[in-house]
C-alpha positions as CSV (number, residue, x, y, z in Angstrom):
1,X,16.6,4.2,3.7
2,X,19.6,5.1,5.2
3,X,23.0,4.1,3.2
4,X,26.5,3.4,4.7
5,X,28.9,0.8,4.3
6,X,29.1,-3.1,4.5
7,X,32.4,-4.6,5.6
8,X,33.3,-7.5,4.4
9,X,36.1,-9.1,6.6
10,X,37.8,-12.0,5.6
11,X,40.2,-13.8,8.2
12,X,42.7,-15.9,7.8
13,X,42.8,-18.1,10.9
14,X,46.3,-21.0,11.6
15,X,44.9,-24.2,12.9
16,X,46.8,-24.6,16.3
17,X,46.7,-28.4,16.9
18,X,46.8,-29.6,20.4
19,X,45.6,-26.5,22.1
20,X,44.5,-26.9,25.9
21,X,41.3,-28.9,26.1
22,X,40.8,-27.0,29.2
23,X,40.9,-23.9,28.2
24,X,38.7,-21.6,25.4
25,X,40.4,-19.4,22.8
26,X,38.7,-16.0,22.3
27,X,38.5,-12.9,20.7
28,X,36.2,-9.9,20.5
29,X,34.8,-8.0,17.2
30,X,33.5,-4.3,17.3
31,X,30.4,-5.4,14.8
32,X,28.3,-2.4,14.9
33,X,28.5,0.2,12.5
34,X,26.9,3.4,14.6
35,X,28.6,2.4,17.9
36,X,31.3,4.1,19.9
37,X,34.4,2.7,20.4
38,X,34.6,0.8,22.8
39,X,36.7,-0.9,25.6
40,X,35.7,-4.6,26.4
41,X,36.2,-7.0,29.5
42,X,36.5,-10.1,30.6
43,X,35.0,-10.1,34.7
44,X,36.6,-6.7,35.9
45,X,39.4,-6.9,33.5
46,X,40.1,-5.0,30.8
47,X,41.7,-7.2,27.7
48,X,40.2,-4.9,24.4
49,X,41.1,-1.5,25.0
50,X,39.7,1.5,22.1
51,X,37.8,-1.0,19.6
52,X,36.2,1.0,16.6
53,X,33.8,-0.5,14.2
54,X,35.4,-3.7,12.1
55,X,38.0,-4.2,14.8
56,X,38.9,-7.5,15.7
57,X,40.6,-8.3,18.5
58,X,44.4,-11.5,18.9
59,X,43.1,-14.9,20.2
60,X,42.9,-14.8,24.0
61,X,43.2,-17.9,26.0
62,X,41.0,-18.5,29.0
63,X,40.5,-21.6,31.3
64,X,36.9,-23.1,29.9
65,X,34.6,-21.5,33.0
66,X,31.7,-19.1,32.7
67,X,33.3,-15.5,32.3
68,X,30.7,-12.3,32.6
69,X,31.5,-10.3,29.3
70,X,30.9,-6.3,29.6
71,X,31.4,-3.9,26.8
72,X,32.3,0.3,28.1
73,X,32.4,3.5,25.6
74,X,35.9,3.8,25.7
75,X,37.4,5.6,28.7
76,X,33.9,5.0,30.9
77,X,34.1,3.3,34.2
78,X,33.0,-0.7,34.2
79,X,29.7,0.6,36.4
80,X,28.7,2.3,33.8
81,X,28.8,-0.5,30.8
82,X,27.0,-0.2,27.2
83,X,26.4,-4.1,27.6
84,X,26.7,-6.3,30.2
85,X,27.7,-7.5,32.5
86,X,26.6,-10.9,30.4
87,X,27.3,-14.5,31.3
88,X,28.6,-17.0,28.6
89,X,29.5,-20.4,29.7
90,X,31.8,-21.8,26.8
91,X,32.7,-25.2,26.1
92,X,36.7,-26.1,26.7
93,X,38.6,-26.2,23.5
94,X,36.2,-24.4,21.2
95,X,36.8,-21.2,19.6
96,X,34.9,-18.3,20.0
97,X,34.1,-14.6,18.6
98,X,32.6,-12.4,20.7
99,X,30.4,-9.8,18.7
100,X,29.0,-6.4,19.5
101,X,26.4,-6.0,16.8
102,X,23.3,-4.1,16.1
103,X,22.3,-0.2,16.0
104,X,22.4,2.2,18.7
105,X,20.3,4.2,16.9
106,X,17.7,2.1,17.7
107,X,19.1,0.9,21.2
108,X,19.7,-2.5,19.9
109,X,23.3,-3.1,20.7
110,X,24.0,-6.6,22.2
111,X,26.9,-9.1,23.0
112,X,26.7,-12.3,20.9
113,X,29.0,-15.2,20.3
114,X,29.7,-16.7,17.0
115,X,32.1,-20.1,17.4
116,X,34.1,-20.9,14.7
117,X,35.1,-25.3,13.6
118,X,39.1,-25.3,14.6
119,X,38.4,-29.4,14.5
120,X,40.5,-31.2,11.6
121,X,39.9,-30.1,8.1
122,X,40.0,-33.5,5.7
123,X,43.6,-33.3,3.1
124,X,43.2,-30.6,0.0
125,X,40.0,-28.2,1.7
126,X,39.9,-25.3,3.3
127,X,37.0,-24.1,5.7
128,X,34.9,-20.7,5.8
129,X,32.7,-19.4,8.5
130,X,30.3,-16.8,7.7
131,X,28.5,-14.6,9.7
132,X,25.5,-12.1,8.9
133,X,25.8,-9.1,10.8
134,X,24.2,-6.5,8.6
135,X,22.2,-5.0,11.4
136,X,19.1,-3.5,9.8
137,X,18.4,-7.5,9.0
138,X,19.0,-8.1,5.1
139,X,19.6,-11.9,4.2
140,X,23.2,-12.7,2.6
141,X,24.1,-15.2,0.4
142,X,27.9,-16.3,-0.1
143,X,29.4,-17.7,-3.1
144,X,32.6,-19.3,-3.8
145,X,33.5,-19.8,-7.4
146,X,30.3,-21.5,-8.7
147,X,29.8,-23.0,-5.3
148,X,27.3,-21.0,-2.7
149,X,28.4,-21.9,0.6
150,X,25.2,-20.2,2.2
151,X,21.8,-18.5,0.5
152,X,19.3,-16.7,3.2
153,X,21.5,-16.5,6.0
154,X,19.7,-14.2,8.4
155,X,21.0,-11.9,11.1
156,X,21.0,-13.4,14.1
157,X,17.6,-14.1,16.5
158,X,17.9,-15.6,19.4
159,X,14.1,-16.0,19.0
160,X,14.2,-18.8,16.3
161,X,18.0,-20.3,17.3
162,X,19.8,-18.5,14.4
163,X,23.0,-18.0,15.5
164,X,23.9,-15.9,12.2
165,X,26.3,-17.9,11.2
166,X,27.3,-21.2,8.9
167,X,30.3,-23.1,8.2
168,X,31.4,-24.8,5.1
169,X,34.7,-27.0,4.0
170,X,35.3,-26.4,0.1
171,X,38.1,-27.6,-2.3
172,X,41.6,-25.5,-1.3
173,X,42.2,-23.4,-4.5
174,X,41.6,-20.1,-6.2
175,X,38.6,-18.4,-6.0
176,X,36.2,-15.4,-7.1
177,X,34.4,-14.6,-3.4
178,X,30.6,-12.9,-3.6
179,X,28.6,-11.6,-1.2
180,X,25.3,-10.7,-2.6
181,X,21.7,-10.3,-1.5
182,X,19.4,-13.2,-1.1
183,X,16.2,-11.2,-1.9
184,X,18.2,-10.0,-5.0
185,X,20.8,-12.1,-6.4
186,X,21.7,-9.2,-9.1
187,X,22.7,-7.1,-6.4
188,X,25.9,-7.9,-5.5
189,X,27.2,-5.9,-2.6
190,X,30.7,-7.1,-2.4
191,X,33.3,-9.2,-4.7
192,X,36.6,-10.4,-3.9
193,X,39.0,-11.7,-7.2
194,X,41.0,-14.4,-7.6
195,X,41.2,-15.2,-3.2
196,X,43.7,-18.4,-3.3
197,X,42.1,-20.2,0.0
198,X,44.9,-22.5,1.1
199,X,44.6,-26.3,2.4
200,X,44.1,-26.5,6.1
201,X,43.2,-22.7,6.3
202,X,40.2,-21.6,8.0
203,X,38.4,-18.3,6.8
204,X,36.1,-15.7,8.7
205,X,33.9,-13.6,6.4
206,X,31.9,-11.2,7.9
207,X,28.9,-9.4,6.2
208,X,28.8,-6.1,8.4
209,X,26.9,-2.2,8.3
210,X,23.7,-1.6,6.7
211,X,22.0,-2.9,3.8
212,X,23.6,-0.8,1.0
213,X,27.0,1.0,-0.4
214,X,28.6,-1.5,0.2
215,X,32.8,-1.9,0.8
216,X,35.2,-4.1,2.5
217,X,38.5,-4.9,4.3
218,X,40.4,-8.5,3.2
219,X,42.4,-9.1,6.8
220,X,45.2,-12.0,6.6
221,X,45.6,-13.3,9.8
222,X,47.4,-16.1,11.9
223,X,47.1,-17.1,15.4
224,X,50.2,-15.0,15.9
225,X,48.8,-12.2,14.3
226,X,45.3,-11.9,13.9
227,X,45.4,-8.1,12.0
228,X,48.0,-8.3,9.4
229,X,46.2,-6.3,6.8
230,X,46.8,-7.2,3.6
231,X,45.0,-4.6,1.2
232,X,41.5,-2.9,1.3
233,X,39.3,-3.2,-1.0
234,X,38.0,-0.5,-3.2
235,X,34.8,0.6,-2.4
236,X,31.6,-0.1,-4.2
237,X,29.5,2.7,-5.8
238,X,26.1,2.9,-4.1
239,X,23.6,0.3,-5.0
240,X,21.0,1.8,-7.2
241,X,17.7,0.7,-6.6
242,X,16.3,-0.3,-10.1
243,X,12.9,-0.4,-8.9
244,X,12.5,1.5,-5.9
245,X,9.1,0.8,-4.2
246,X,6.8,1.9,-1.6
247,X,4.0,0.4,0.6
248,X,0.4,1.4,0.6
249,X,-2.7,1.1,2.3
250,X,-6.2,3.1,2.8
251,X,-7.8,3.7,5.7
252,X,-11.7,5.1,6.1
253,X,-11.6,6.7,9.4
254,X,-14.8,8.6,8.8
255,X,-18.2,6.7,10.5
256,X,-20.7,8.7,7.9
257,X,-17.8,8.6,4.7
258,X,-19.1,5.7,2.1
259,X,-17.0,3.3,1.5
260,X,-14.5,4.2,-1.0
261,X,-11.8,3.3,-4.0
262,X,-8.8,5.3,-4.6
263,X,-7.3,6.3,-8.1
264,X,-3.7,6.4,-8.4
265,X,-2.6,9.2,-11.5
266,X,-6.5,8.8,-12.8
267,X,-5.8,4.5,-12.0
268,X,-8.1,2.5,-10.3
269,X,-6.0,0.9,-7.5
270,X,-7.2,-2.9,-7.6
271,X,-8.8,-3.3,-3.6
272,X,-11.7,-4.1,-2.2
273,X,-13.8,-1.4,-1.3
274,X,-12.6,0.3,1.9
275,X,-15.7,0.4,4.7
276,X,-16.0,2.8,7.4
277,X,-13.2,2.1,10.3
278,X,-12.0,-0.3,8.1
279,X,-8.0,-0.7,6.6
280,X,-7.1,-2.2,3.3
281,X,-4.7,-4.3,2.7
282,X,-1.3,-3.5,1.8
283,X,-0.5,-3.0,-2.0
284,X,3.5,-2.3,-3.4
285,X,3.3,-0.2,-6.0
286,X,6.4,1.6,-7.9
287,X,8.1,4.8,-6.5
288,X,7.3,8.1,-7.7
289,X,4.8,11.4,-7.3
290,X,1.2,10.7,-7.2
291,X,-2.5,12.2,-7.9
292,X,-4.5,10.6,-5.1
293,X,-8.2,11.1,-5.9
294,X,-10.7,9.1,-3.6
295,X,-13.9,8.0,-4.5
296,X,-16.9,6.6,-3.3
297,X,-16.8,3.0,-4.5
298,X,-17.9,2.6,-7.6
299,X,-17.3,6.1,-9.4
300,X,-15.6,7.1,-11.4
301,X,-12.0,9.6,-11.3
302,X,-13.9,12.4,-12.3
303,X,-16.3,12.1,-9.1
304,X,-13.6,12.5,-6.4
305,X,-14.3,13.0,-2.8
306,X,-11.1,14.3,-2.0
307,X,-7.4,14.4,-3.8
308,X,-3.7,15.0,-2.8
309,X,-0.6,14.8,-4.9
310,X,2.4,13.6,-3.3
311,X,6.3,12.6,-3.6
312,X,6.1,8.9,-2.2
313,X,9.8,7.9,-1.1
314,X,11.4,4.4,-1.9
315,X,11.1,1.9,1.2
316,X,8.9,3.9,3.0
317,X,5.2,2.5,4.2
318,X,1.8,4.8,3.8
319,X,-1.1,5.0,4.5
320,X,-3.9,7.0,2.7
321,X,-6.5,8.5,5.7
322,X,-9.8,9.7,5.2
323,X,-10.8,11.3,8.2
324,X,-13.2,14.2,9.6
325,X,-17.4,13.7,9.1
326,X,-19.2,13.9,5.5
327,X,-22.3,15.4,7.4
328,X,-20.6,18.5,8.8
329,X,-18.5,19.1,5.6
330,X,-15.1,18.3,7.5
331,X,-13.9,15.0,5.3
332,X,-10.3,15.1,4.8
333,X,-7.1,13.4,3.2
334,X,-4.2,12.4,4.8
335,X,-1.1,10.9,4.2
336,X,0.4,9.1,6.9
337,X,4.2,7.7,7.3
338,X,4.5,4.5,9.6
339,X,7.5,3.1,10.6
340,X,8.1,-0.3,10.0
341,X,12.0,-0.7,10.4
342,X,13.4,-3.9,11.5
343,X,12.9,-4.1,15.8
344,X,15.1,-5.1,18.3
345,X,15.2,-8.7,19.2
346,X,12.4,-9.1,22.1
347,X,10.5,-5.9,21.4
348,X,6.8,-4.8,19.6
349,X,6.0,-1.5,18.2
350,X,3.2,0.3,18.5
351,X,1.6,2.7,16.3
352,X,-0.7,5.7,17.5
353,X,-3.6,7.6,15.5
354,X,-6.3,9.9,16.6
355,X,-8.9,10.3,13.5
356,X,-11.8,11.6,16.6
357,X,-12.8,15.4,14.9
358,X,-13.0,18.1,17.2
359,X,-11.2,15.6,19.8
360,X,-9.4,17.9,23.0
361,X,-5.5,17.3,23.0
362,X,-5.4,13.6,23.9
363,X,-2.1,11.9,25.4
364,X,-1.1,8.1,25.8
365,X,0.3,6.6,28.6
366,X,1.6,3.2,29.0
367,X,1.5,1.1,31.8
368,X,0.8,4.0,34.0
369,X,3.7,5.2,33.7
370,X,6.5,7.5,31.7
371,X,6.0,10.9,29.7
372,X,2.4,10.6,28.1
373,X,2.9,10.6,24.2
374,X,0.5,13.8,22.3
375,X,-1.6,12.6,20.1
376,X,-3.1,15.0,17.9
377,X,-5.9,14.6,15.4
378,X,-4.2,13.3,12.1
379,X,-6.2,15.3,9.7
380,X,-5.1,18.6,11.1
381,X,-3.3,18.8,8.0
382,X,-4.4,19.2,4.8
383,X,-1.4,18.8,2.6
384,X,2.6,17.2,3.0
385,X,3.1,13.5,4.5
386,X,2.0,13.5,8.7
387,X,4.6,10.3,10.6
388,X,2.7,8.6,13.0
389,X,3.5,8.3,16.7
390,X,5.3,5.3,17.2
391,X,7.1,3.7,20.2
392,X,9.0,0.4,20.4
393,X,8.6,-1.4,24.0
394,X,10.0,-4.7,25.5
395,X,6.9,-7.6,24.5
396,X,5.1,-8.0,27.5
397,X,1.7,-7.1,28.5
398,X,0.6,-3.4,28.7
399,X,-2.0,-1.3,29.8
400,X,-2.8,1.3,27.2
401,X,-5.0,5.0,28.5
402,X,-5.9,8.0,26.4
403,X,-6.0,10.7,28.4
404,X,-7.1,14.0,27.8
405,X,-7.1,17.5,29.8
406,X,-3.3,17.1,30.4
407,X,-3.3,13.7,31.3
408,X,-6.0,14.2,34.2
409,X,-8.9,13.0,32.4
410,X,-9.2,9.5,30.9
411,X,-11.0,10.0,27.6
412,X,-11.7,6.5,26.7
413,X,-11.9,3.3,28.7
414,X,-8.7,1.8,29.3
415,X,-7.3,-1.6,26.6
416,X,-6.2,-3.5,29.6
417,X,-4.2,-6.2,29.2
418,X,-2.9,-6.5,25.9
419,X,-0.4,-9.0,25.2
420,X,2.6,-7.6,22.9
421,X,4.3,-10.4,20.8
422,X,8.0,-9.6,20.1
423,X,8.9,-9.1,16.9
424,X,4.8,-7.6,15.6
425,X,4.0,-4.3,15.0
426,X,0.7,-2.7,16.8
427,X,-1.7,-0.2,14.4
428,X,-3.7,1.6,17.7
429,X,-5.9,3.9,16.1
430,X,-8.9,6.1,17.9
431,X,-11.8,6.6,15.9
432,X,-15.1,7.9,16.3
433,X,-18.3,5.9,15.9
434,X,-21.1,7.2,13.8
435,X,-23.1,8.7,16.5
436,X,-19.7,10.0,18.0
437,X,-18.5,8.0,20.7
438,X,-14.9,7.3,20.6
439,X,-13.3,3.6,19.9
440,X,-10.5,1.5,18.7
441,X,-9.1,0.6,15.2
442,X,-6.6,-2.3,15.9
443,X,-4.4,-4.1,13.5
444,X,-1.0,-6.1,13.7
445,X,1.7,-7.1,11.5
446,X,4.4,-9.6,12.0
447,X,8.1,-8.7,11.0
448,X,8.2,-11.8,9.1
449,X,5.2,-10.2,6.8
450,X,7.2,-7.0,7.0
451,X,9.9,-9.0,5.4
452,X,8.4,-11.2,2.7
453,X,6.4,-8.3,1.7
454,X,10.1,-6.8,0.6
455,X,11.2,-9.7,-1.1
């Protein structure tokens, strides 16, 4: 898993009474933690000019009509924008905080809005917004004191009408602030010490980066000045995983293989015995180098078909092949890597094997369309970890061909159709049949399974 920083940001907003009911305050926040700077716009004019990750921008006031938002690597041309041109219609006299969040690694950078309460805050309290912008998708909790203002706030999806965000009004006075994980309450990624929060203040705290090593930023600010930096916070020492996991699975991919068990160090792994072109379900098992030995069901360790030893990494998801033919004498183990990293908001990923022996160099194509993707036969090696051939599309339906002969041949009937919900992960696996024909191994996973399975 990859480690860099969370920001925490914490804002100190002045109430301006009587502000222009027909106009909208805003500002813009560089959110995303691998992304350029950037230079943002408001229609074709520039107002944010070199914005680097954590930067927030002064209130901006602008008459309550729909403005087109567009975000540029700084010193790029409008035409060619990261994001936008986007269209955002906000209500006169509200306040809003226009994000860039998410990961350009995985090309899931987008504009969204977060608005923050500026109505009248009731004699002796104080107000804090928080907002989850930890873009690989980790739930946060925030505590004030002994009072948690929020526990499982998710990043925003725009999917299930999660803005990201929540707003509490709290007792003015002094508090320890704590920003932890909701999966974990022991790991705390972020603490703040005796914060006084004054009456009538309003506070922005921001939960920002990845999921670990965690730092922050406390930012004072007043409508006059909304980046009067008060101190930085020291930064955390990386979290330490105190019991780092995997994910794992078998798969018989062999027609004429028995169905079979699989021993873990000389430990039966509790699963129902795995039939022919047939997946197990996934287990979550600890961390650390393993003796696979599998076995037709029923014997014993000693009576192995086949065994690997392997470093299994923390957070990573495997799956155990057995592939080739027990009749010709090819049977063969396989570790395989899958990817199952949190997906852009609207997309699927798909997951390509080829477990067909003696199968010509096969490609995929999608939609008729694109570079064809090689696929090679997964048990062309015999030992380290192989990563499977993934791709992450928009969800929509798709046309799936394996082709072989360098994409001239189609080597399989077409899947035709297939419906790609956003947000599930797609397990496409060819597979021969016992008396050799070739045919499909499907499976599917939701990212809300992929989720709860980490909790």
């Amino acid at each position: 898993m990859r480690c860099s920083s969370i920001m925490l940001l914490l804002m100190l907003v002045s109430v301006a009474w009587g502000q222009d009911q027909e106009t909208v305050q805003l500002r813009f926040a560089h959110f995303s933690p691998d992304a350029p700077a950037v230079d943002m716009y408001i229609n074709d004019e520039m107002v944010v000019q070199g914005a680097t990750y954590t930067d927030i921008s002064d209130w901006l006031f602008r008459t309550a009509e729909p403005i087109e938002v567009s975000v540029t690597v700084t010193g790029d041309p409008l035409e060619q924008a990261l994001l936008g041109p986007m269209e955002f219609d906000f209500q006169a006299g509200t306040w809003q905080v226009v994000t860039v969040i998410g990961l350009a690694e995985f090309d899931s950078l987008r504009l969204h809005a977060v608005e923050e309460d500026h109505s009248e805050i009731a004699f002796g309290e104080t107000r804090i917004t928080v907002f989850n912008a930890v873009s690989d998708g980790l739930p946060v909790t925030f505590a004030a004191g002994n009072t948690q203002l929020v526990s499982g706030l998710s990043y925003p999806s725009i999917q299930v009408g999660n803005d990201g965000a929540i707003t509490a009004n709290i007792v003015a006075q002094t508090y320890d602030l704590r920003l932890s994980d909701s999966r974990n309450a022991r790991q705390v990624f972020f603490e703040l010490d005796d914060i006084r929060l004054g009456r009538g203040s309003q506070y922005f705290v921001a939960a920002l980066g990845y999921q670990q090593r965690p730092t922050g930023v406390f930012i004072n600010s007043s409508f006059a000045d909304a980046r009067t930096e008060v101190g930085i916070a020291e930064a955390a020492p990386p979290l330490e995983d105190t019991n780092p996991q995997i994910q794992l699975r078998v798969a018989n991919l062999s027609a004429d293989a028995p169905s079979i068990g699989v021993y873990l160090n000389e430990n039966l792994v509790e699963l129902q015995a795995v039939r022919p072109l047939n997946l197990s379900e996934w287990l979550r098992l600890p961390a650390e180098t393993y003796e696979i030995a599998i076995v037709s069901d029923g014997d014993p360790y000693e009576n192995d078909l086949l065994t690997l030893e392997e470093p299994l990494t923390p957070g990573v998801w495997y799956t155990i092949a057995l592939v080739g033919s027990e009749e010709a004498g090819t049977l063969a183990a396989q570790l395989i890597e899958e990817d199952y990293s949190e997906l852009p908001t609207g997309e699927s990923r798909m997951t390509f094997f080829n477990a067909v022996p003696d199968s010509p160099q096969l490609e995929v194509l999608i939609n008729g369309q694109g570079e064809p993707i090689p696929l090679p036969f997964i048990g062309e090696a015999s030992t380290g970890v192989q990563s499977a051939v993934s791709t992450t599309v928009p969800s929509d339906t798709y046309d799936i061909e394996i082709l072989a002969d360098g994409g001239d041949t189609p080597y399989i009937d077409a899947l035709t159709g297939v419906p790609l919900v956003a947000g599930n992960h797609y397990y496409i696996g060819l597979v021969a049949g016992a008396d050799g024909t070739p045919g499909f191994l499907l499976d599917a996973i939701t990212q809300q399974a992929v989720i709860d399975r980490l909790e």
